[in-house]
C-alpha positions in Angstrom: -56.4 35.0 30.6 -56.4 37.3 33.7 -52.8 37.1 33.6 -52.1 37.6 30.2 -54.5 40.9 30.1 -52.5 42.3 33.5 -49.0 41.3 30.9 -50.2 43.4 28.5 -51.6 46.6 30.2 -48.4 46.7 32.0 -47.1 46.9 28.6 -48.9 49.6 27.8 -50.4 46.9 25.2 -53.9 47.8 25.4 -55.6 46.9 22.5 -54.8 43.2 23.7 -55.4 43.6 27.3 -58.9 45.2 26.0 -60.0 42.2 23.5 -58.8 39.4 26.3 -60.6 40.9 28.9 -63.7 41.0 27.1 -63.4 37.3 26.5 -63.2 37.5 30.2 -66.4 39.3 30.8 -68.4 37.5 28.0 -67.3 34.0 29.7 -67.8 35.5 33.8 -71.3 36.7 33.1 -73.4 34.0 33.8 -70.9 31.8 36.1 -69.3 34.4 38.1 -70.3 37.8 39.8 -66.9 38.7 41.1 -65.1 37.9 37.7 -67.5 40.1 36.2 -67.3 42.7 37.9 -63.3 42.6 37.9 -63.0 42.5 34.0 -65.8 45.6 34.1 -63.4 47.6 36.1 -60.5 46.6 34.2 -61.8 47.6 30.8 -62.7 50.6 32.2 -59.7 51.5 33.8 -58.1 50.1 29.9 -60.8 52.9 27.7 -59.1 55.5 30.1 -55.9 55.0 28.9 -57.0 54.6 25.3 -59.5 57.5 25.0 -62.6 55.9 24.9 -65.8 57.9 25.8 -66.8 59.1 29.2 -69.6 57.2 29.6 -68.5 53.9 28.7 -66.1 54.0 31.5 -68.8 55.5 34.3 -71.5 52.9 33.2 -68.5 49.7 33.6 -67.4 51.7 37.4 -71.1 52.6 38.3 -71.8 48.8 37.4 -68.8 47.4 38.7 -69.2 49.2 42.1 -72.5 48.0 42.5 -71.5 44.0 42.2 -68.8 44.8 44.8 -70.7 46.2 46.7 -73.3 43.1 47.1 -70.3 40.8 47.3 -68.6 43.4 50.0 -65.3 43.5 48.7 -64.0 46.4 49.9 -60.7 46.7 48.2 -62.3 46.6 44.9 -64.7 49.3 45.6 -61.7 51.2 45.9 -60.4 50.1 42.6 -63.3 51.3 41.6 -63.3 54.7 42.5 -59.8 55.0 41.8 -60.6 54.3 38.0 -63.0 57.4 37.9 -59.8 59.2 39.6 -58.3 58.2 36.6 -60.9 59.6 34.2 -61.7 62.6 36.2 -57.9 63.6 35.4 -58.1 62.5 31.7 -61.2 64.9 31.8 -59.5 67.9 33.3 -61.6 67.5 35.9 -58.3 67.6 39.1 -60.2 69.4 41.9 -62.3 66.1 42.0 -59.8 63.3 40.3 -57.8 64.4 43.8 -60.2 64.1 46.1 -61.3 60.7 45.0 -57.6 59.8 45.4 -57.4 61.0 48.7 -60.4 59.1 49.8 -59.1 55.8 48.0 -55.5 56.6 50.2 -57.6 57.1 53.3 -59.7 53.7 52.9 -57.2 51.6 51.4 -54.6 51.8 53.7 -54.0 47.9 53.6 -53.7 47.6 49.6 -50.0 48.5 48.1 -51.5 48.2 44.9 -54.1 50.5 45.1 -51.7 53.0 46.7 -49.4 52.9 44.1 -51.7 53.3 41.7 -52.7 56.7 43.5 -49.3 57.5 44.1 -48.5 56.9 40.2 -51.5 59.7 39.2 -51.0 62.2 42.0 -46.9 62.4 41.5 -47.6 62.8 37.5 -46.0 66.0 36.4 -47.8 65.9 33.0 -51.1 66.1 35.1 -50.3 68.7 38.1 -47.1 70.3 36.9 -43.8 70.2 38.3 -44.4 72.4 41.7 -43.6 71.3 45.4 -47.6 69.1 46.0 -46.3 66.7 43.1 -42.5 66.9 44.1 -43.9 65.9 47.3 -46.5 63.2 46.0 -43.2 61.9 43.3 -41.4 61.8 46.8 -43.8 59.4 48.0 -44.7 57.1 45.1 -40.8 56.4 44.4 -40.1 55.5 47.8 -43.3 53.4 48.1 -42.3 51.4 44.9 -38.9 51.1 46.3 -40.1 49.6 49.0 -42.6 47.4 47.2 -39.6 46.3 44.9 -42.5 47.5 42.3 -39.5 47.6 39.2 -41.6 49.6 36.7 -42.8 52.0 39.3 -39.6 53.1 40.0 -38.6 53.9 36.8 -42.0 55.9 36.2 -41.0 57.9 39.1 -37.6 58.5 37.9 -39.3 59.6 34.7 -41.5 62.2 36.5 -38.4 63.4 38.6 -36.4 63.8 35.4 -39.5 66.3 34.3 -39.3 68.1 37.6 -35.7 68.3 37.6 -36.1 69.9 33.5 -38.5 72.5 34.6 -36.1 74.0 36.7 -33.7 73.6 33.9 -31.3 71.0 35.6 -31.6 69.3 31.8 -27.9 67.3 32.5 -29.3 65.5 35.8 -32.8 65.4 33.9 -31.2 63.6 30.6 -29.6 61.0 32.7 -33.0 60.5 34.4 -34.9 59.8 31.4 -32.4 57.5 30.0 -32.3 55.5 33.3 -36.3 55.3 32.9 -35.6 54.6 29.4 -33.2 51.9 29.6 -35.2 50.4 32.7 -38.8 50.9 29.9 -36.9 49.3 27.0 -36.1 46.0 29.2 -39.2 45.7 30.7 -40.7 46.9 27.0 -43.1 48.9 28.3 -44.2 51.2 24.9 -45.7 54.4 26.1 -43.4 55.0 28.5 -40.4 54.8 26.2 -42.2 57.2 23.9 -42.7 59.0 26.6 -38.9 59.7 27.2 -38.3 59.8 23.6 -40.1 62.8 23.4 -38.8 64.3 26.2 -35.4 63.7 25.3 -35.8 64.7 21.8 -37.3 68.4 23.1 -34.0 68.7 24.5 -32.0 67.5 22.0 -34.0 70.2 19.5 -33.8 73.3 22.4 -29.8 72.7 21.8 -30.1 72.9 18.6 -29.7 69.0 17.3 -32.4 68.4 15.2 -31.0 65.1 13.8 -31.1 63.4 17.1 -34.3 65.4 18.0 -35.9 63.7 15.3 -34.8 60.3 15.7 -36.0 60.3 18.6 -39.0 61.3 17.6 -39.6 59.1 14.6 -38.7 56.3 17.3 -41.2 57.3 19.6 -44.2 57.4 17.0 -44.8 53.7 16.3 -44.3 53.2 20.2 -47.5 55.8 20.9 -49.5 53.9 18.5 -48.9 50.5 19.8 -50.2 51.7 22.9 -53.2 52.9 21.2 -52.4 56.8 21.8 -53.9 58.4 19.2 -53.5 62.1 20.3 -49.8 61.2 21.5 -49.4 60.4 17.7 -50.7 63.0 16.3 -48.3 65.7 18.7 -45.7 63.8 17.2 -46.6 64.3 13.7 -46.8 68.5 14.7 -43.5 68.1 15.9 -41.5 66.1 12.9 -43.7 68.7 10.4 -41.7 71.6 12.1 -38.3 70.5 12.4 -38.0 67.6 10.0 -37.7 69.1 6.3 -34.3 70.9 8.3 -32.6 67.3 8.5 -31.1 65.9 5.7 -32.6 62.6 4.2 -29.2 60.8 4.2 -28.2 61.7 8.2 -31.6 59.0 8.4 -29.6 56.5 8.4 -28.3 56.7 11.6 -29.6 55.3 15.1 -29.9 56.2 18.1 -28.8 54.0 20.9 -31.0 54.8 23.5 -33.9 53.5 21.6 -32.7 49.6 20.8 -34.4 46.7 21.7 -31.8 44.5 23.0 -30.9 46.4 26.2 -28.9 43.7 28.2 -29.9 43.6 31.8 -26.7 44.5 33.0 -27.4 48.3 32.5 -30.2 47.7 34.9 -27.6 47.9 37.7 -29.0 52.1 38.3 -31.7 50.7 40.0 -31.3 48.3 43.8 -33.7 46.3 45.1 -32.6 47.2 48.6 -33.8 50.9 47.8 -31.3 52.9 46.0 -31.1 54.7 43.0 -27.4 55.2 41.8 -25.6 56.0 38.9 -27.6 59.1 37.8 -25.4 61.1 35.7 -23.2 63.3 37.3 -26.1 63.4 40.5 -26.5 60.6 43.0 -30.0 60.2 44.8 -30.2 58.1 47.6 -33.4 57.3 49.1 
């Protein structure tokens, strides 16, 4: 069960990563305080990525923390505090999301996991913008997950480069890094992050002026968004097919985009080395 939940968070999948790992709790509760305490932390670290109220989430981390700390298991202490990184961004609240992520990359110098997991948050361009301290902190989470061979990692920080690379209007090397994320999201069938690129590609593909791709895209992202339980992400959407889809003929529908099939074959996952390259970006190379 442990396994399957992990499956589907990865996924982006929450809804069943939520309802397994409250089977886990119910069943850990009176036969193991470890178990427990690792599904509390796990939900909560799953109602931050699906909107679910503040205080749900402290109450599972304060609660969570405390087991841990009885038991003395350091590294998940750090998970722990980690999690409320997590929120504390969700919140708006960055002065102190960061801090707590420094701390957890202080302590936890042991745990790849953990680190990647700060690494992930603190190189996010949609959370700190795309200026040098996340260029710096994308820098180190791609070449941590190259190292790690951590697949999906290394697309999400191809995805966040792509962003950088847009906001100082590079959009040629930043298309080709979004549909390298995109192709390496599709395989792996991870649904928010597709959207994720969908949207971003489709923005571009409206800025020049091609609303019928723009919109496809778009249209493709939305059922990916609410698979993965983002309701907000949904509803952005929805704001952005309202302004620009009564320009697009209903009969130009019919036609698909490529970028957004589900039968990628793997052979187009060839951008991406195990031994720590990343080739084959467009008309830009980046070796790391």
């Amino acid at each position: 069960m442990i396994t399957q939940a992990e499956i589907h968070k990865c996924k982006s999948e929450y809804s069943e990563a939520w309802t397994i790992q409250t089977k886990i709790l119910q069943i850990s509760t009176n036969r193991s305080a470890y178990n427990r305490a690792t599904a509390l932390v796990n939900l909560a670290e799953i109602a931050v990525s699906m909107g679910v109220q503040k205080q749900y989430v402290q109450e599972n981390i304060e609660l969570a923390k405390s087991i841990f700390t009885t038991l003395n298991v350091k590294p998940m202490i750090f998970c722990c505090d980690a999690t409320l990184a997590d929120l504390y961004i969700r919140e708006k609240d960055l002065p102190t999301a960061k801090r707590l992520f420094k701390k957890c990359l202080e302590l936890a110098t042991e745990h790849s996991e953990i680190k990647l997991f700060c690494f992930e948050r603190l190189g996010n361009t949609s959370f700190w913008g795309a200026n040098e301290v996340t260029l710096g902190w994308m820098t180190i989470f791609l070449i941590h997950s190259l190292k790690s061979k951590a697949k999906l990692q290394v697309y999400k920080a191809l995805q966040f480069l792509g962003q950088i690379f847009l906001t100082h209007k590079d959009e040629n090397t930043a298309v080709s890094l979004f549909t390298v994320a995109l192709v390496g999201f599709t395989y792996m069938d991870v649904h928010r992050s597709r959207a994720e690129c969908m949207v971003k590609l489709g923005e571009i593909s409206n800025r020049h002026g091609d609303l019928l791709q723009a919109v496809e895209l778009w249209e493709s992202a939305r059922p990916l968004f609410e698979r993965s339980s983002q309701v907000k992400e949904v509803q952005c959407v929805d704001q952005r097919l309202s302004h620009v889809g009564s320009n697009v003929p209903n009969h130009h529908r019919e036609n698909i985009v490529h970028l957004v099939r589900l039968d990628v074959p793997s052979s187009n996952l060839s951008h991406i080395e195990d031994e720590g390259r990343v080739e084959s970006i467009g008309d830009n190379q980046l070796t790391m």
